[in-house]
SELUM-662742 format. One record per atom (N, C-alpha, C): residue number from 1; x, y, z. Coordinates in steps of 0.2 Angstrom, whole numbers, plus 5000, padded with zeros to 4 digits. Example, Ala and Ser with C-alpha at 12.3 -4.5 7.8 and 13.67 -1.06 7.14 Angstrom:
<nodes>
NODE    n     u     v     w
NODE    1  5066  4972  5039
NODE    1  5062  4978  5039
NODE    1  5066  4984  5039
NODE    2  5064  4989  5035
NODE    2  5068  4995  5036
NODE    2  5064  5000  5039
</nodes>
This chain:
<nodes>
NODE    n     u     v     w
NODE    1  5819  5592  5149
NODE    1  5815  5587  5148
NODE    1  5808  5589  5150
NODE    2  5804  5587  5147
NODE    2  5794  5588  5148
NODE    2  5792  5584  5145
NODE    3  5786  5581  5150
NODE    3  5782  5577  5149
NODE    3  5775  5580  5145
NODE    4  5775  5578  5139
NODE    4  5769  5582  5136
NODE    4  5762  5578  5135
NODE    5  5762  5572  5137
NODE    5  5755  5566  5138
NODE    5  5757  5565  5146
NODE    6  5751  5567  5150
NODE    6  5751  5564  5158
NODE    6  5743  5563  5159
NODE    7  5744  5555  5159
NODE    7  5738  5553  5158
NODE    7  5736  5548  5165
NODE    8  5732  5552  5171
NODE    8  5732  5549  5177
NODE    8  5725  5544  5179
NODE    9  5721  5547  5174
NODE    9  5715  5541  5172
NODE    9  5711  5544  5180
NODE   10  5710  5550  5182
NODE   10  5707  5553  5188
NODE   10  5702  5558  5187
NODE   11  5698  5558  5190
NODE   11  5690  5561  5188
NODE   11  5686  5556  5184
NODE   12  5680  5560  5180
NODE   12  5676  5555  5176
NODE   12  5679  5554  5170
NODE   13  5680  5549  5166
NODE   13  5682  5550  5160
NODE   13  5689  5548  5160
NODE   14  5694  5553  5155
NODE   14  5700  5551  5156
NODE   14  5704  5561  5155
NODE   15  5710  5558  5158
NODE   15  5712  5567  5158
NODE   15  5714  5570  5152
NODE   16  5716  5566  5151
NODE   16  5719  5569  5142
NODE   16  5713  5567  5137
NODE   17  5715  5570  5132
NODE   17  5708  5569  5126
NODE   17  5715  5565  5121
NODE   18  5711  5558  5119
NODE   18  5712  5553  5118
NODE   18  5706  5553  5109
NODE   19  5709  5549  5107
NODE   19  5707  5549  5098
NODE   19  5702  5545  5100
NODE   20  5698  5539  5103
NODE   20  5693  5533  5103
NODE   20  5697  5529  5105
NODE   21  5690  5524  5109
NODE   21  5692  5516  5111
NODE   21  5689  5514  5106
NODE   22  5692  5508  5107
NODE   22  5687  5500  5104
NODE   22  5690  5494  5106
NODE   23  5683  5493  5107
NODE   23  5681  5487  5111
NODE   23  5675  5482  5108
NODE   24  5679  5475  5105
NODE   24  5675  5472  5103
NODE   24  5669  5470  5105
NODE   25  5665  5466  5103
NODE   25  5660  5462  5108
NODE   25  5660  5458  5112
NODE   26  5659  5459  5119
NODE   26  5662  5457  5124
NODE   26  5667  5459  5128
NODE   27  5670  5462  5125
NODE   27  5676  5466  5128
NODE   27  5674  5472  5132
NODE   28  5678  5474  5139
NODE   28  5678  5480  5139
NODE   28  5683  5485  5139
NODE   29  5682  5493  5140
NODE   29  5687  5497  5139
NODE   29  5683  5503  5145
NODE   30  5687  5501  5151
NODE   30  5684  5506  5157
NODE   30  5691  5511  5161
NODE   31  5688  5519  5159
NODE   31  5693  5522  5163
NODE   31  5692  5523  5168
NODE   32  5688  5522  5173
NODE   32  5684  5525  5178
NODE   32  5685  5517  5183
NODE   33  5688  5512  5181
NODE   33  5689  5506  5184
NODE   33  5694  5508  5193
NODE   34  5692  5505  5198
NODE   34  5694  5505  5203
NODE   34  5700  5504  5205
NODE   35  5705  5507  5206
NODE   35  5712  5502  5208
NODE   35  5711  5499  5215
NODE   36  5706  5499  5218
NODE   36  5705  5494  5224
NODE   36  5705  5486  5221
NODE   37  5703  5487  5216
NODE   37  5705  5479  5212
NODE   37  5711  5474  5211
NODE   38  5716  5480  5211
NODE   38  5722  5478  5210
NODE   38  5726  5481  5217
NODE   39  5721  5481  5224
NODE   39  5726  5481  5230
NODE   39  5730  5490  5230
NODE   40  5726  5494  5226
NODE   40  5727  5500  5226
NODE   40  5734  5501  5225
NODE   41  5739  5501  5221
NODE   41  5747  5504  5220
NODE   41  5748  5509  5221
NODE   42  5751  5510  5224
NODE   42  5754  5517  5226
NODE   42  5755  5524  5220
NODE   43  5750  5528  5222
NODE   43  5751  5534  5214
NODE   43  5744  5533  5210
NODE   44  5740  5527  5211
NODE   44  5734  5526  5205
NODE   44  5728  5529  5207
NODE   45  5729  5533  5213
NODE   45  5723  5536  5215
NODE   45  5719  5533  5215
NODE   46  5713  5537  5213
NODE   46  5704  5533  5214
NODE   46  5701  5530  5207
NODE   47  5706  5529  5201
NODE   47  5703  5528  5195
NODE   47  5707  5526  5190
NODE   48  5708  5520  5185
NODE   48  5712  5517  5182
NODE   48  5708  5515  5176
NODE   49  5713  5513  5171
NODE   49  5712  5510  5164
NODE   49  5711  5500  5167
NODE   50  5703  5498  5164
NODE   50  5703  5492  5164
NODE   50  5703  5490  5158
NODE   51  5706  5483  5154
NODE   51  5702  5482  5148
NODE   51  5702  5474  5150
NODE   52  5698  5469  5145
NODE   52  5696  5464  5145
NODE   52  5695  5462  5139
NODE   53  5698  5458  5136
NODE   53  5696  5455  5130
NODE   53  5696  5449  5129
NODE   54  5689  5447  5127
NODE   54  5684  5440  5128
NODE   54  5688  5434  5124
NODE   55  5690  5434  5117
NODE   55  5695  5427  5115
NODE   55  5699  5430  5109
NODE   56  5699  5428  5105
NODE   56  5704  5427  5097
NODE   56  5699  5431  5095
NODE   57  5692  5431  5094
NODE   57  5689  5434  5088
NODE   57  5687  5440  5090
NODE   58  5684  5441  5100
NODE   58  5685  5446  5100
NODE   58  5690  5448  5105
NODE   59  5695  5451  5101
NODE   59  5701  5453  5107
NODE   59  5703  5460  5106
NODE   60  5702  5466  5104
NODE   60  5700  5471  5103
NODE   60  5698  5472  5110
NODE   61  5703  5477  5115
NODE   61  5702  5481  5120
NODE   61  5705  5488  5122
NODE   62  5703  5492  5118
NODE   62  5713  5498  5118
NODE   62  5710  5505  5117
NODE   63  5712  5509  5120
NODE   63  5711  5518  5120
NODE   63  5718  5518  5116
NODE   64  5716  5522  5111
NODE   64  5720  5526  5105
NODE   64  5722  5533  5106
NODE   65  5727  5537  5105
NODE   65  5730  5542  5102
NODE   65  5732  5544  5096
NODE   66  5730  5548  5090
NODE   66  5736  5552  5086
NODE   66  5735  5558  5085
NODE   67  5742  5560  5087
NODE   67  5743  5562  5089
NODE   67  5746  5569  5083
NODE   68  5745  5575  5083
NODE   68  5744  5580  5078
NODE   68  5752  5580  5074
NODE   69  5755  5578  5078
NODE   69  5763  5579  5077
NODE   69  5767  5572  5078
NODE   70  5772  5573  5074
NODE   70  5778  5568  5077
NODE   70  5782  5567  5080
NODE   71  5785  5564  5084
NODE   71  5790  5566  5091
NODE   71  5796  5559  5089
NODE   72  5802  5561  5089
NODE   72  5807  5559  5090
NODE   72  5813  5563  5096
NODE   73  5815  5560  5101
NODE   73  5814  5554  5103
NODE   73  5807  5554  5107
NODE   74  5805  5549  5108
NODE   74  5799  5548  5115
NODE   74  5802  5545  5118
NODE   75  5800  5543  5126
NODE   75  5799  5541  5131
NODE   75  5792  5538  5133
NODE   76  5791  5533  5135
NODE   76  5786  5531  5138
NODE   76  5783  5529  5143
NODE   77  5781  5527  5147
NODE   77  5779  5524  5153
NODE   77  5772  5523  5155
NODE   78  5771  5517  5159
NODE   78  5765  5515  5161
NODE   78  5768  5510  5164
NODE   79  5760  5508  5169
NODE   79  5761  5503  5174
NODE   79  5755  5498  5174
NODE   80  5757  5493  5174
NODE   80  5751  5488  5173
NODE   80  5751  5482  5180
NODE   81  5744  5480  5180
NODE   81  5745  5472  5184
NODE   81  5739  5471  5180
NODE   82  5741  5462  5178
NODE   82  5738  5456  5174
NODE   82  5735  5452  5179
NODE   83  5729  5453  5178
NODE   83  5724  5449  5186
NODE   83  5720  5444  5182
NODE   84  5720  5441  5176
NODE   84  5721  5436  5172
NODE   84  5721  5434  5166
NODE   85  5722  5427  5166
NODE   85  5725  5425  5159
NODE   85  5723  5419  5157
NODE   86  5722  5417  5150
NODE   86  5721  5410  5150
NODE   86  5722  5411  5144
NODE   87  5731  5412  5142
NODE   87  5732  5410  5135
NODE   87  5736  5404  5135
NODE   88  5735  5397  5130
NODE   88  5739  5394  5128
NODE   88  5745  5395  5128
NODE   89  5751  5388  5128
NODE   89  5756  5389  5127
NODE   89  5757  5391  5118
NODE   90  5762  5398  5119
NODE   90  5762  5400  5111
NODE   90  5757  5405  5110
NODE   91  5752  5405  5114
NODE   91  5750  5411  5113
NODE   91  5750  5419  5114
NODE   92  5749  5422  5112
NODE   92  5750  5431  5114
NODE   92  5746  5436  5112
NODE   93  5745  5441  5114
NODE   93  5740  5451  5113
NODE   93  5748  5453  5115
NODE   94  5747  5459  5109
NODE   94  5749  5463  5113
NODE   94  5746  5468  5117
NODE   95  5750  5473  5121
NODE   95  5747  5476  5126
NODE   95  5749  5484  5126
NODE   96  5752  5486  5121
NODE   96  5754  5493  5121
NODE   96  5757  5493  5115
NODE   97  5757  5498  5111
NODE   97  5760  5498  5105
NODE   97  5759  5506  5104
NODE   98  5768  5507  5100
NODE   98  5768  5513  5095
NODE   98  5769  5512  5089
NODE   99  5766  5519  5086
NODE   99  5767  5520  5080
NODE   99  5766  5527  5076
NODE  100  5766  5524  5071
NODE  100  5767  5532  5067
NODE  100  5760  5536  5066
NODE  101  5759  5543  5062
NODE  101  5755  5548  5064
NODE  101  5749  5543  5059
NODE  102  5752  5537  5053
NODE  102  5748  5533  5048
NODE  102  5745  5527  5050
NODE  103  5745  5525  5059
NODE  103  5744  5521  5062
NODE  103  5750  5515  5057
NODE  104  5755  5516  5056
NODE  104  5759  5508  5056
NODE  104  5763  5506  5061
NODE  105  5763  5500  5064
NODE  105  5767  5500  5070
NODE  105  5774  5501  5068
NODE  106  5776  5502  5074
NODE  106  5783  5504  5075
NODE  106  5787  5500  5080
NODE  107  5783  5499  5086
NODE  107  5784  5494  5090
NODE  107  5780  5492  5097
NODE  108  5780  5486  5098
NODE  108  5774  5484  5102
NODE  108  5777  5481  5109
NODE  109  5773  5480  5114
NODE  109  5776  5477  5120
NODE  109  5771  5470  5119
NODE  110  5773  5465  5121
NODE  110  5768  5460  5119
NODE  110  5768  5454  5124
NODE  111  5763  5450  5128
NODE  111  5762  5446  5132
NODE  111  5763  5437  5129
NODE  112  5768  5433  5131
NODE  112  5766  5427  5128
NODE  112  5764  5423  5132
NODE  113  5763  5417  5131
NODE  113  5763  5412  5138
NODE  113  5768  5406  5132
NODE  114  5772  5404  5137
NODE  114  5780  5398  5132
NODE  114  5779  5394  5141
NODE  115  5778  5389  5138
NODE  115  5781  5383  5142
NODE  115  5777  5384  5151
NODE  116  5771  5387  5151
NODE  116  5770  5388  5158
NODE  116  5769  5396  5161
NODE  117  5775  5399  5157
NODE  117  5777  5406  5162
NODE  117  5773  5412  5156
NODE  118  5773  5415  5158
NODE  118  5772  5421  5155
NODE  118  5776  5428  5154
NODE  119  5777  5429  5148
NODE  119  5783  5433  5147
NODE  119  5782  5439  5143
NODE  120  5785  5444  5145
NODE  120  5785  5451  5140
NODE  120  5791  5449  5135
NODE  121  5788  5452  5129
NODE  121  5793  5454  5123
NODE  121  5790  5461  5122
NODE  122  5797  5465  5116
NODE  122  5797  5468  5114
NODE  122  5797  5468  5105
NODE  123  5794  5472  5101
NODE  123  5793  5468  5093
NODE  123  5794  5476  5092
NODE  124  5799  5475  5086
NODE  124  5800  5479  5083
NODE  124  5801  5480  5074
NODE  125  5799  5482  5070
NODE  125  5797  5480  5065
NODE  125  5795  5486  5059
NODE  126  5796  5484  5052
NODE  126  5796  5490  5046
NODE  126  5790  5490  5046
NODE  127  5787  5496  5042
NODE  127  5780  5497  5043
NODE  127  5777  5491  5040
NODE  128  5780  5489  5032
NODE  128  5776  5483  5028
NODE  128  5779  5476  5031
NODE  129  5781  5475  5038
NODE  129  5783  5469  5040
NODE  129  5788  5463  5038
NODE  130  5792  5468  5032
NODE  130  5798  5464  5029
NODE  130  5805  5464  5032
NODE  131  5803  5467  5039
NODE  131  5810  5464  5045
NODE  131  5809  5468  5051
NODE  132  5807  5462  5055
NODE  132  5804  5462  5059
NODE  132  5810  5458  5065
NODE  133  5808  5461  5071
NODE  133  5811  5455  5077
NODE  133  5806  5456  5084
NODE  134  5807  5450  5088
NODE  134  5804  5452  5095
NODE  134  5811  5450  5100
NODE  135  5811  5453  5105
NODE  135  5818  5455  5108
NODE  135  5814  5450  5116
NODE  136  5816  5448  5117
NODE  136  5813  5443  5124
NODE  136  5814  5447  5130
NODE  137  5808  5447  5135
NODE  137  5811  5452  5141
NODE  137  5808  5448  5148
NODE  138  5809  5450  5152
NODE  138  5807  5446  5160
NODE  138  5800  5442  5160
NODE  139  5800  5436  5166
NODE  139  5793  5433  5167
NODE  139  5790  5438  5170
NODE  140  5782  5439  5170
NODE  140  5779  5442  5173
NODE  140  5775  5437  5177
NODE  141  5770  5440  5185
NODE  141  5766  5436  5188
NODE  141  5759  5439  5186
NODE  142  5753  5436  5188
NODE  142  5748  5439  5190
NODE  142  5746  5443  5196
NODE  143  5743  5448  5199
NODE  143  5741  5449  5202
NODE  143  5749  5455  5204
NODE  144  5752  5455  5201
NODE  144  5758  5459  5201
NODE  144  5762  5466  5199
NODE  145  5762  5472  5202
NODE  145  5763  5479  5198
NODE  145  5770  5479  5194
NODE  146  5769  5481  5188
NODE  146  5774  5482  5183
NODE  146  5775  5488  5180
NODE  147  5781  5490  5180
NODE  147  5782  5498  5178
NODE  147  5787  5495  5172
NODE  148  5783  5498  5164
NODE  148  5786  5497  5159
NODE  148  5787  5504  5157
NODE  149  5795  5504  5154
NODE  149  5797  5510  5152
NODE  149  5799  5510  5144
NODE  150  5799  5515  5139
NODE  150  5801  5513  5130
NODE  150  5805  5518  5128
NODE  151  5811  5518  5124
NODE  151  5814  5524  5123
NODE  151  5814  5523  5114
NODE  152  5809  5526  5111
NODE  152  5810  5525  5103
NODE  152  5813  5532  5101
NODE  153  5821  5531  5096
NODE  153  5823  5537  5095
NODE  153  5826  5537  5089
NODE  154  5822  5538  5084
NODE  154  5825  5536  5075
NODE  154  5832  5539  5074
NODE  155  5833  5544  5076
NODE  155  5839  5549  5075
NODE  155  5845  5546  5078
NODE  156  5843  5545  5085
NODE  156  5848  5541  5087
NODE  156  5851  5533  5088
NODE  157  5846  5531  5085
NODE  157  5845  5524  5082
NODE  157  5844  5517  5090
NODE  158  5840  5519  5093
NODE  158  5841  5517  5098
NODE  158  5831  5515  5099
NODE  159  5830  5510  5102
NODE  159  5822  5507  5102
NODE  159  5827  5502  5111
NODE  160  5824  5506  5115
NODE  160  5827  5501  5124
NODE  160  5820  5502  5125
NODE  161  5821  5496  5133
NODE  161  5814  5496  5137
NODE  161  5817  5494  5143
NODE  162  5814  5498  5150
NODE  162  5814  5495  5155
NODE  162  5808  5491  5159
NODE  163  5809  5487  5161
NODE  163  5804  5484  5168
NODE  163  5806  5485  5174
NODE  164  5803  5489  5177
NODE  164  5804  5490  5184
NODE  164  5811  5494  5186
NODE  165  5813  5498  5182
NODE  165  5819  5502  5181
NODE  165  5825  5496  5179
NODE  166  5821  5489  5178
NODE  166  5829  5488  5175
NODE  166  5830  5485  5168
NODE  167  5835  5487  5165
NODE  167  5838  5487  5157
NODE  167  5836  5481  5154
NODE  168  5833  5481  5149
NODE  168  5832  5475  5146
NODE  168  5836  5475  5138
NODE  169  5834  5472  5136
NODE  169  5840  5468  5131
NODE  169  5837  5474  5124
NODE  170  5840  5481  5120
NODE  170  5837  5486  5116
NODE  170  5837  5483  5109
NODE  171  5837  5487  5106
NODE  171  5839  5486  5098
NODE  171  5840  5492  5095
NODE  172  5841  5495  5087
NODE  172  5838  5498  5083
NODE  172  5834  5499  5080
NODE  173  5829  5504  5078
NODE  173  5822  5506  5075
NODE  173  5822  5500  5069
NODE  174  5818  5496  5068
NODE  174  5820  5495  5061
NODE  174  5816  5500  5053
NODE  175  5811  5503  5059
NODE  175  5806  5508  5052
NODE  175  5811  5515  5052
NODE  176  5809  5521  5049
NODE  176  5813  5527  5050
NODE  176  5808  5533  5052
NODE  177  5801  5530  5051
NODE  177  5795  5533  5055
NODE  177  5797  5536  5064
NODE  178  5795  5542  5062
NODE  178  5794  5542  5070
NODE  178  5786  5544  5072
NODE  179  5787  5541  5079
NODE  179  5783  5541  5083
NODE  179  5777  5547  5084
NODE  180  5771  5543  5083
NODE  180  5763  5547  5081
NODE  180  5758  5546  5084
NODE  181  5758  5541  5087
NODE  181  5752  5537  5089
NODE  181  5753  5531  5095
NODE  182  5750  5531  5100
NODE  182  5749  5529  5106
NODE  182  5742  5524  5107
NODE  183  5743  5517  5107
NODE  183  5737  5513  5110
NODE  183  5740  5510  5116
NODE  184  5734  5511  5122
NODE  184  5735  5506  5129
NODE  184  5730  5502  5130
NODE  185  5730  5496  5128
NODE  185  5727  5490  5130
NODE  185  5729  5483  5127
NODE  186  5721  5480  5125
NODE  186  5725  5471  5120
NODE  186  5721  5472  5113
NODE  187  5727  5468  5112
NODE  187  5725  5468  5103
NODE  187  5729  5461  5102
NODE  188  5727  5462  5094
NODE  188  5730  5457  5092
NODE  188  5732  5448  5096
NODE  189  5727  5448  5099
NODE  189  5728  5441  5105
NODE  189  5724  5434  5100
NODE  190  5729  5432  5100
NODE  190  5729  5423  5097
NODE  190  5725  5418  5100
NODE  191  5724  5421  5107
NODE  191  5723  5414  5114
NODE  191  5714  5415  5114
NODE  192  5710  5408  5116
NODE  192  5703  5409  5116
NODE  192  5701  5412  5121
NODE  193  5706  5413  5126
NODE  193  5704  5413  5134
NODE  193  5704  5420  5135
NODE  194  5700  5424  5140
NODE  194  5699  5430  5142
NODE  194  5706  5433  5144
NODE  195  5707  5438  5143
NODE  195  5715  5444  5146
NODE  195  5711  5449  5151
NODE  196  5713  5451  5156
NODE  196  5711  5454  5158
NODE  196  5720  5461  5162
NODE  197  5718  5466  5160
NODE  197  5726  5472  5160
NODE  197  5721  5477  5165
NODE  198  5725  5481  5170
NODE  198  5724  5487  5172
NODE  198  5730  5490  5171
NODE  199  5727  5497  5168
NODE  199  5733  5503  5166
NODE  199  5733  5510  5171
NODE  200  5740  5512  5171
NODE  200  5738  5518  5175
NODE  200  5746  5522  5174
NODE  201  5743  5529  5175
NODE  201  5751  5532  5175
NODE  201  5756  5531  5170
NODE  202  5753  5534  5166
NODE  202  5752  5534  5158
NODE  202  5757  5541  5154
NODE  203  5762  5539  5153
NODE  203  5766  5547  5153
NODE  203  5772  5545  5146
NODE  204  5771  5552  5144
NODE  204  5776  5552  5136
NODE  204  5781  5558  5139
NODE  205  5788  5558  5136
NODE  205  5791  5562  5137
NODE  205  5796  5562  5130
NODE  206  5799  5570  5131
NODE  206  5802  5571  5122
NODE  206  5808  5570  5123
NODE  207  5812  5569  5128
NODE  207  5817  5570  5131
NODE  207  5823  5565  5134
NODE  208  5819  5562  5138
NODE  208  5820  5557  5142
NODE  208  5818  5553  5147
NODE  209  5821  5548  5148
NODE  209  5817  5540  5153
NODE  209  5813  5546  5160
NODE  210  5806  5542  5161
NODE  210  5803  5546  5166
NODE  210  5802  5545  5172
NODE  211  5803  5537  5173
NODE  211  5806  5534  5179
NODE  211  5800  5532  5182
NODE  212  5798  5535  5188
NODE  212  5795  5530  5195
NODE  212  5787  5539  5194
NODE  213  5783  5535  5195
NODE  213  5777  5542  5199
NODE  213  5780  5544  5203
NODE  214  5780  5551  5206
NODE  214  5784  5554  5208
NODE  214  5790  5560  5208
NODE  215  5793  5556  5202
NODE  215  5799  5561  5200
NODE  215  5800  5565  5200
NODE  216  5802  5571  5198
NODE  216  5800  5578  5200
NODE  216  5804  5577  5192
NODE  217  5800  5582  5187
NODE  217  5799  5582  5182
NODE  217  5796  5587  5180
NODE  218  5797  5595  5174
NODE  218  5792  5595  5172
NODE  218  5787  5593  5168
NODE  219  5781  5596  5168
NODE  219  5775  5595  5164
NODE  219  5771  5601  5158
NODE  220  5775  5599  5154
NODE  220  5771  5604  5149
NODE  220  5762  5607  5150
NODE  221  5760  5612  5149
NODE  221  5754  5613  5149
NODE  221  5749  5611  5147
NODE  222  5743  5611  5151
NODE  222  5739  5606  5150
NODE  222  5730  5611  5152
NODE  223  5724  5607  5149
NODE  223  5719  5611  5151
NODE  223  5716  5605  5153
NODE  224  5717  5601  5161
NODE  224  5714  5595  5161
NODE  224  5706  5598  5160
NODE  225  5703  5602  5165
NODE  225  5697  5603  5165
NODE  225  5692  5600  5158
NODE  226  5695  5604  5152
NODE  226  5692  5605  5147
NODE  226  5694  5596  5144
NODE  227  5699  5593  5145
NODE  227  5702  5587  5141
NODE  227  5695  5584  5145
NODE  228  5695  5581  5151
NODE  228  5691  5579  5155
NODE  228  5683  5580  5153
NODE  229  5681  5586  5151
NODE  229  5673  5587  5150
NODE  229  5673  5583  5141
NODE  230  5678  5585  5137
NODE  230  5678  5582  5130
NODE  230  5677  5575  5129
NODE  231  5682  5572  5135
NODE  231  5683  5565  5134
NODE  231  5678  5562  5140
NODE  232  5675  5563  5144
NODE  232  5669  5563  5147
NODE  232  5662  5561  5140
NODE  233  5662  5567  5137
NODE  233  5657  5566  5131
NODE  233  5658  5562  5125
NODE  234  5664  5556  5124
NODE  234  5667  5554  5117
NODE  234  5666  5548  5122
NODE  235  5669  5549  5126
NODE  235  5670  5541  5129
NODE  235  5670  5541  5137
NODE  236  5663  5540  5139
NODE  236  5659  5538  5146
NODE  236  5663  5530  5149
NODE  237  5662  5530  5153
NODE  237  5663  5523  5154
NODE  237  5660  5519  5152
NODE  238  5661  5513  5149
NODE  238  5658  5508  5147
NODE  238  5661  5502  5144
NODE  239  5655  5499  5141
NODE  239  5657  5492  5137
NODE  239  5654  5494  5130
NODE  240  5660  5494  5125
NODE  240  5654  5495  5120
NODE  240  5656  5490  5114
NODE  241  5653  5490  5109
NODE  241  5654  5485  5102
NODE  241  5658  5490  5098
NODE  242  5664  5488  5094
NODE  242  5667  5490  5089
NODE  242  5672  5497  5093
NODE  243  5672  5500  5085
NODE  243  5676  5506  5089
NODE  243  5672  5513  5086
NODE  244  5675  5520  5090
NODE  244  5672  5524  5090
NODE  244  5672  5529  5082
</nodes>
């Protein structure tokens, strides 16, 4: 097993060379964001993915990958805390989504607020939308760290996730697309009210579930230096209008 995306969001810029942000108007997309914000979690070092997205019109917050090739199976992971929110009941953004090398989704992780609580779902779905499901998963809190795991595997017919290492309710793929493309922040948000995600520990694997920071793992080759000076000059920190 190798992890061939390890995105630790350390130094200026980001470590991996990433396709482009975009960030509507008023929104931001900061990789140089502090984890002292979020009470420093264990593993996020000195620098972390923040994104912020202003309402329904502009809700567009998200660093992109696609990626040269296609991988079946992947493995995913990342860690987030939600430090706030003001969507309506019924309403949702997603917060992570795959897809294929054609940008069509594959499947999303996605934020609701129902009845008060706030909840993760998983959505899964054909490229043209002609059968689609969302799978229901645990409440989340604010101000709270969360380690979300995805296992997308066409061949073996399997789409799981976990929270916090523990099993959530899976399915099968419903596209036959495999996996190409990687977005980490909000999109797609119904609610007029600001979203605010910090991301960090950001990691793909071709193989298998990658677990907890720390693992002992290999890591395929990497040229942070060079990925770092690339995405330094694409994408500085900031706030900026549309996409790149």
């Amino acid at each position: 097993m190798t992890i061939f995306w390890d995105e630790k969001l350390e130094g200026s810029g980001y470590e991996e060379i990433w396709t482009g942000e975009v960030a509507d108007s008023g929104c931001t997309v900061d990789e140089d964001a502090d984890p002292s914000d979020v009470s420093s979690p264990a593993n996020w070092g000195n620098d972390c993915l923040k994104c912020i997205s202003a309402d329904s019109t502009n809700q567009q917050a998200y660093v992109g990958k696609t990626f040269a090739s296609s991988y079946d199976p992947v493995y995913q992971r990342f860690e987030m805390v939600i430090t706030g929110e003001n969507l309506a009941n019924d309403e949702k953004a997603t917060i992570w989504k795959g897809a294929d090398t054609s940008w069509q989704v594959r499947f999303e992780i996605r934020l609701y607020q129902e009845s008060g609580a706030l909840l993760l779902k998983l959505f899964n779905s054909k490229t043209d939308y002609s059968d689609w499901e969302e799978i229901d998963g645990p409440a989340v809190s604010l101000n709270t760290l969360y380690r979300v795991e995805i296992e997308y595997d066409v061949a073996g017919g399997n789409l799981n996730w976990k929270v916090n290492g523990n099993s959530q309710t899976g399915t099968t793929p419903k596209g036959t697309e495999e996996f190409g493309r990687l977005e980490a922040g909000i999109r797609d948000q119904t609610g007029s009210g600001a979203l605010t995600i910090y991301y960090d520990l950001i990691a793909l694997d071709d193989a298998d579930w990658i677990g907890a920071a720390g693992t002992t793992k290999s890591v395929a080759g990497s040229i942070p230096a060079m990925a770092g000076a690339l995405s330094k000059k694409l994408m500085a920190k900031r706030t900026v209008q549309g996409a790149i």
